[in-house]
C-alpha positions as a Markdown table, in Angstrom:
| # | Residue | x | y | z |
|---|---|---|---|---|
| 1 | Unk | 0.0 | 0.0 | 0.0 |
| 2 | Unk | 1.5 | 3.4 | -0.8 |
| 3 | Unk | 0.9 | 6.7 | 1.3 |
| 4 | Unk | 0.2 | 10.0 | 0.7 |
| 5 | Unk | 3.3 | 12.8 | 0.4 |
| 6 | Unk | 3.5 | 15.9 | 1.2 |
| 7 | Unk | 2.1 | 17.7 | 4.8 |
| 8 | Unk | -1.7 | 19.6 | 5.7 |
| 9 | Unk | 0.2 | 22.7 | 7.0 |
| 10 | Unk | -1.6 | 25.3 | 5.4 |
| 11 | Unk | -1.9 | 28.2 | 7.2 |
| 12 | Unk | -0.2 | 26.3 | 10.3 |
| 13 | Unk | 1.5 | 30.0 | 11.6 |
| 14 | Unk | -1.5 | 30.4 | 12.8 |
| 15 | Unk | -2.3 | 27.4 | 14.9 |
| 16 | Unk | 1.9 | 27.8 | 16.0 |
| 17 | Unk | 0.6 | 31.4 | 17.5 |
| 18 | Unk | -2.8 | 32.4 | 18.1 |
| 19 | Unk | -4.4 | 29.7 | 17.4 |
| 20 | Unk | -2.7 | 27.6 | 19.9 |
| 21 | Unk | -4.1 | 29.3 | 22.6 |
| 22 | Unk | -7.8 | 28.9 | 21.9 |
| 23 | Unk | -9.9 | 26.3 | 23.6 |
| 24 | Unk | -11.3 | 23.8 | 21.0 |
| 25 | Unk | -15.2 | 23.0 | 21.9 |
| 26 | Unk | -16.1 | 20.4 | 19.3 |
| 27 | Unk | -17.5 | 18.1 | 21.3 |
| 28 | Unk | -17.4 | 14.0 | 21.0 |
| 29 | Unk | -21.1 | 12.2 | 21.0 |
| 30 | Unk | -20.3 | 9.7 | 23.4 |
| 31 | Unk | -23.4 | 7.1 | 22.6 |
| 32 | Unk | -22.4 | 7.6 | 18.8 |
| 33 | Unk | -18.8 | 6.4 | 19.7 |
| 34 | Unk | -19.2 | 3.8 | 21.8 |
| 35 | Unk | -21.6 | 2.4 | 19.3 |
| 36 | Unk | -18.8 | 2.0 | 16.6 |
| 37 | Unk | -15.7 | 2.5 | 18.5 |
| 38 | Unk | -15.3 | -0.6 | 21.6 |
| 39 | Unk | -13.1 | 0.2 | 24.6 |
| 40 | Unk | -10.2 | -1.9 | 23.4 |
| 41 | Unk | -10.0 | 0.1 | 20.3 |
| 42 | Unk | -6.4 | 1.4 | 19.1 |
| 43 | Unk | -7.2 | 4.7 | 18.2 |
| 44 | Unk | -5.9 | 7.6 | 16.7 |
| 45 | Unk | -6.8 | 11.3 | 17.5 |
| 46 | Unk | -5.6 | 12.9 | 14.2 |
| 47 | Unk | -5.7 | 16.8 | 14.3 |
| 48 | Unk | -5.5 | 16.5 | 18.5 |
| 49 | Unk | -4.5 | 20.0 | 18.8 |
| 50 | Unk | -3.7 | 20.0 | 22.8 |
| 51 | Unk | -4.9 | 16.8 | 23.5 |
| 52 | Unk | -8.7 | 17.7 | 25.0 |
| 53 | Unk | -10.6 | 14.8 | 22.8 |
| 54 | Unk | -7.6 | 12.2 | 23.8 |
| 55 | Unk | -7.8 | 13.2 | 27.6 |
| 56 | Unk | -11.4 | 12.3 | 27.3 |
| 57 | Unk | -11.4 | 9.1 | 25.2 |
| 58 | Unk | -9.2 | 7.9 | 27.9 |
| 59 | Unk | -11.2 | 9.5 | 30.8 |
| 60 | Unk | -14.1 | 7.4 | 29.0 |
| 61 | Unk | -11.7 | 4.2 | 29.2 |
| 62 | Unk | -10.3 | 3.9 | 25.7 |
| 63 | Unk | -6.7 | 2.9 | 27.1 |
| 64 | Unk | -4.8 | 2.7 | 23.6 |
| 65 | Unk | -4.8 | 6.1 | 22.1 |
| 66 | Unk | -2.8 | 8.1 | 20.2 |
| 67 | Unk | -3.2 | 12.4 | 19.6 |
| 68 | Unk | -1.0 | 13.4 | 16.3 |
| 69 | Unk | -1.2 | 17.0 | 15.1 |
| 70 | Unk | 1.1 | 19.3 | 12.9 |
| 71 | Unk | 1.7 | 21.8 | 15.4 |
| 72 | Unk | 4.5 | 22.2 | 17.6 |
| 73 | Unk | 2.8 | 24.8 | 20.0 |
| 74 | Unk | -1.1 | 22.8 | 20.2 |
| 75 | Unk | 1.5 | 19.2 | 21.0 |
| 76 | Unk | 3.6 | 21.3 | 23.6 |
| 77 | Unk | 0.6 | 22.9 | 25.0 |
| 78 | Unk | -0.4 | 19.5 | 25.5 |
| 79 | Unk | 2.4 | 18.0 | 27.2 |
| 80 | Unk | 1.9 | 20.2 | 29.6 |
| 81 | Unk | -1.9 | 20.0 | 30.3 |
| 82 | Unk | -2.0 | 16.4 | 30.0 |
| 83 | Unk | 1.2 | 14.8 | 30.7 |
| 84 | Unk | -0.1 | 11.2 | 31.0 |
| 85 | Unk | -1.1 | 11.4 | 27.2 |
| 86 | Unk | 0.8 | 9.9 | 24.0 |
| 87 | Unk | 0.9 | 13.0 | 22.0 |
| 88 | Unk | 3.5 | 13.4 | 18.9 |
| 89 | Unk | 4.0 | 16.5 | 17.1 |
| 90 | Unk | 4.3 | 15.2 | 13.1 |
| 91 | Unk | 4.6 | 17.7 | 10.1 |
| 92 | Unk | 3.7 | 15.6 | 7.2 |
| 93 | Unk | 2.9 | 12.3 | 5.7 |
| 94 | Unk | 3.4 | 9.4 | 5.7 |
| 95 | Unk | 3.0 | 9.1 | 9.9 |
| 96 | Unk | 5.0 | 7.3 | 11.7 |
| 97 | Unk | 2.7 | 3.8 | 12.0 |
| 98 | Unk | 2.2 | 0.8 | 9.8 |
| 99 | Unk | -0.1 | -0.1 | 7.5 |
| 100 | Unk | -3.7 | -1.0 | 9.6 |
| 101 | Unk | -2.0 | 0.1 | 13.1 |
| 102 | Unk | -5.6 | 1.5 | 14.3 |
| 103 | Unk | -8.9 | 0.1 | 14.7 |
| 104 | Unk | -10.4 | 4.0 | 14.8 |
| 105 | Unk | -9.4 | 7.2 | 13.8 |
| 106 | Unk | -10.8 | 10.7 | 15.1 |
| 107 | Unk | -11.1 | 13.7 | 12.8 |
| 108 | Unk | -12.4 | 16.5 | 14.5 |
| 109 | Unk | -12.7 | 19.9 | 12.7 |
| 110 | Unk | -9.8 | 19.1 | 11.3 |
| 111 | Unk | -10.6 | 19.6 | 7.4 |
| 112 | Unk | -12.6 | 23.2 | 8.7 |
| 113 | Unk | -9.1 | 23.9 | 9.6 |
| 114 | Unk | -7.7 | 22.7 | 6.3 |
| 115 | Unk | -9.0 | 24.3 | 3.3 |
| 116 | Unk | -6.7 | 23.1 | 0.4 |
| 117 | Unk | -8.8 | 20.3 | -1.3 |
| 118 | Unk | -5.5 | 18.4 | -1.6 |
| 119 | Unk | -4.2 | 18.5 | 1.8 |
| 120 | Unk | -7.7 | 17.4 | 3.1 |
| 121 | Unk | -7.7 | 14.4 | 0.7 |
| 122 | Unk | -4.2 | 13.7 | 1.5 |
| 123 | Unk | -5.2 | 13.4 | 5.3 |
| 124 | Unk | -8.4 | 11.5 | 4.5 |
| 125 | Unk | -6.2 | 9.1 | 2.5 |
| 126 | Unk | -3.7 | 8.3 | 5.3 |
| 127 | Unk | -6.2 | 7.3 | 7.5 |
| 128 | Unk | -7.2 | 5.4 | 5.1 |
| 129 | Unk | -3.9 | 3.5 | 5.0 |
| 130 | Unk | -3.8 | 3.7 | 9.2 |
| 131 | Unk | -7.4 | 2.2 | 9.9 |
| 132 | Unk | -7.7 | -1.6 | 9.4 |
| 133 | Unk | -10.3 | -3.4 | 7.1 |
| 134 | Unk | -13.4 | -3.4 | 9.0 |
| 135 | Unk | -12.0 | -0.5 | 11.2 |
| 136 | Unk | -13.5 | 2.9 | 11.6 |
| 137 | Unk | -13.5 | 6.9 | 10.8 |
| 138 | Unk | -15.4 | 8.9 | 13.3 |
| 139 | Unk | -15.5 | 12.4 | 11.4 |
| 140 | Unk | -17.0 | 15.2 | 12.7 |
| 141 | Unk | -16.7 | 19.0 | 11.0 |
| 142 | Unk | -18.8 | 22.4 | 10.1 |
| 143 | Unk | -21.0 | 22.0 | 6.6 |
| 144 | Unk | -21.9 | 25.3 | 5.1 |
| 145 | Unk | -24.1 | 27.4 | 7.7 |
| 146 | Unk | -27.2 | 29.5 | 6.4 |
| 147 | Unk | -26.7 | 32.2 | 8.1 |
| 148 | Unk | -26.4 | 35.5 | 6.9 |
| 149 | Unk | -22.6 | 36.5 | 9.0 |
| 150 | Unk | -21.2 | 33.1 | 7.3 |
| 151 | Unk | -23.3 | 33.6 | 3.8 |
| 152 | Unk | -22.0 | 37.3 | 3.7 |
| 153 | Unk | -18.3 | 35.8 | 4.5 |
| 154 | Unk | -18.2 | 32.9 | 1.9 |
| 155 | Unk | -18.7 | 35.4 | -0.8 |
| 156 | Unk | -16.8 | 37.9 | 0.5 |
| 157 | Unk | -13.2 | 35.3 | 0.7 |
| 158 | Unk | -14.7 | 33.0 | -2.8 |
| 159 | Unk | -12.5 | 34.8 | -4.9 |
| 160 | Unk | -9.7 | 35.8 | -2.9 |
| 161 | Unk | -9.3 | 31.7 | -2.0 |
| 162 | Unk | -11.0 | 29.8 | -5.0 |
| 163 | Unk | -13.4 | 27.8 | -2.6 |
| 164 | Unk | -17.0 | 28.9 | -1.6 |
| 165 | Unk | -16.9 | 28.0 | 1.8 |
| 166 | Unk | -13.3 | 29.5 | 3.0 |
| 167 | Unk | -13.4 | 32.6 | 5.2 |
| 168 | Unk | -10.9 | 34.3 | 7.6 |
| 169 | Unk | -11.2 | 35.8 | 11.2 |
| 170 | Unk | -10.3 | 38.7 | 12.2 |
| 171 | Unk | -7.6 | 37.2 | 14.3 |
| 172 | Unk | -5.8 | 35.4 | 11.3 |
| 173 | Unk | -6.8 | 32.7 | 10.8 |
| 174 | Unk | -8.5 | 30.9 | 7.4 |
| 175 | Unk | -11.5 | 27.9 | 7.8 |
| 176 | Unk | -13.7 | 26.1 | 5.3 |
| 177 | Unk | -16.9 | 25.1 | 5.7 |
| 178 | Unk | -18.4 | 22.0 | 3.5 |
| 179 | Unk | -21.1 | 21.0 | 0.9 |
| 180 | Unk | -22.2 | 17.7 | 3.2 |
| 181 | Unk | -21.8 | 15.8 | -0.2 |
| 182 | Unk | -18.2 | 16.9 | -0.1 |
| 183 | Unk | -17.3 | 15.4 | 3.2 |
| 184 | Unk | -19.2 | 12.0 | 2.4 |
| 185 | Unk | -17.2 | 12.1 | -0.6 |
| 186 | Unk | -14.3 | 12.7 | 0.6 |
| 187 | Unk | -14.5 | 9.6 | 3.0 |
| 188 | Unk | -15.8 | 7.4 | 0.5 |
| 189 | Unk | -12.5 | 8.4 | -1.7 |
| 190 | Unk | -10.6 | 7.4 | 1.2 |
| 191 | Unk | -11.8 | 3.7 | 1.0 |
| 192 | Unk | -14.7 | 3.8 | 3.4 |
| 193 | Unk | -18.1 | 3.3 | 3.6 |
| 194 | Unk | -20.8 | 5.4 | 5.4 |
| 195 | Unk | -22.5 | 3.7 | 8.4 |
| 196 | Unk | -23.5 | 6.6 | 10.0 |
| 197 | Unk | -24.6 | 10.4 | 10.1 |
| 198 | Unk | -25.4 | 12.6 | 12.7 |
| 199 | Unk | -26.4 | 16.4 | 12.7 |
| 200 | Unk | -26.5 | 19.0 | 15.8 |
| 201 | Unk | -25.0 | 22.1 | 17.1 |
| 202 | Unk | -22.1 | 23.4 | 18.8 |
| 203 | Unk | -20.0 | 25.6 | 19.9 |
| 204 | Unk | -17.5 | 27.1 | 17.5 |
| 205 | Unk | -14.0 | 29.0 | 18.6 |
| 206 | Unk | -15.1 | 32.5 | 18.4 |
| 207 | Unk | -18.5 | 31.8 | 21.0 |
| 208 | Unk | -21.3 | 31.2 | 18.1 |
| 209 | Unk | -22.9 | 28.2 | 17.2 |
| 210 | Unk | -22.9 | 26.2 | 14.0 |
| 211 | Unk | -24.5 | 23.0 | 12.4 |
| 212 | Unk | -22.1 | 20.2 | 12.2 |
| 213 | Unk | -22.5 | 17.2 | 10.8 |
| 214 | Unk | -20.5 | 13.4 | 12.0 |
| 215 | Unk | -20.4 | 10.8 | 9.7 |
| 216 | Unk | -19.0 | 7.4 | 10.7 |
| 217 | Unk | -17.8 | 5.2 | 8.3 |
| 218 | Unk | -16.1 | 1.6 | 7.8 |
| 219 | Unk | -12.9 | 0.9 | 6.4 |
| 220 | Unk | -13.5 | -1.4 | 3.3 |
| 221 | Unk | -11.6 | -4.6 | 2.7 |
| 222 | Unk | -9.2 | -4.3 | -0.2 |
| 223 | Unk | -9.9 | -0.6 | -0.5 |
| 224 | Unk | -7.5 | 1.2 | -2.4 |
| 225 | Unk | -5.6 | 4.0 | -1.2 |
| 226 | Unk | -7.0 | 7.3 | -2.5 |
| 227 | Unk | -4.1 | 9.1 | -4.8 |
């Protein structure tokens, strides 16, 4: 099986910065989880940012979990707020595991963080490679809101990015928001099937709230790596 080259560090100066120091508040579904994900799961917390969903898988028992993020200052941060934690700070691809070394991975407003279409199919496409057949993705992330502040914003950053969907803040830093289709799409391309799909609110880093959608989705036997 071959892995994906290159690294999803778009715009990463600002998650080494300001961005570090913001507290993440896209929740887990616990009942969704456990449904798909059992306690002696290996799992893998890709896009763990300080380590706040891997402190709670293993508050919730999971005892084989690993956080991976690109950032240097999110990992460090987490070192120090959750010493106990396996944390690794890696910059590109291909990580550092073998072929099926994970029965689940987390991807947790990741890709809204990501908004190159090639970096989030790169990252899609190594977990791919890391889950095992029959394994799962637990995705969770922000589809395009209806709203008139995020309406007014995707138009505004369209042609200044080339994606409807990618805005900045005022703070620095540049997100994406999803056509659902996109996201199941993107998974699928990955080598996994849909088994799940969940929608709801939350919380979102500047104190609004925002529809996201959580697919879960099996890894398929045989399935290709996606390019």
């Amino acid at each position: 099986m071959t892995s994906p080259q290159g690294s999803p560090q778009g715009h990463l100066g600002f998650w080494e910065t300001t961005g570090s120091a913001k507290t993440f508040t896209h929740p887990l579904d616990p009942a969704l989880l456990e449904e798909y994900v059992p306690y002696g799961a290996r799992v893998l917390d890709y896009g763990c940012g300080y380590g706040r969903l891997t402190a709670e898988l293993a508050g919730r028992g999971y005892r084989s979990v690993r956080g991976v993020d690109v950032s240097a200052a999110l990992i460090a941060r987490g070192r120090r707020e959750h010493p106990e934690l396996d944390l690794l700070r890696w910059g590109g691809f291909p990580l550092p595991f073998e072929d099926g070394a994970f029965d689940a991975a987390l991807l947790f407003a990741v890709l809204t963080c990501v908004p190159g279409d090639a970096d989030q199919k790169a990252i899609a496409g190594e977990l791919g490679r890391l889950v095992r057949p029959g394994g799962v993705l637990y995705l969770s992330d922000v589809p395009l809101q209806d709203d008139a502040l995020n309406q007014e914003r995707y138009r505004r950053y369209a042609e200044r990015h080339g994606t409807y969907g990618v805005f900045e803040t005022p703070d620095g830093g540049v997100f994406r928001h999803h056509p659902p289709e996109l996201l199941r799409e993107t998974v699928r391309a990955a080598g996994f099937s849909l088994l799940a799909e969940r929608r709801g609110s939350v919380a979102t880093l500047d104190g609004r709230t925002a529809e996201r959608l959580q697919l879960v989705a099996r890894k398929e036997p045989g399935a290709a790596d996606a390019p």
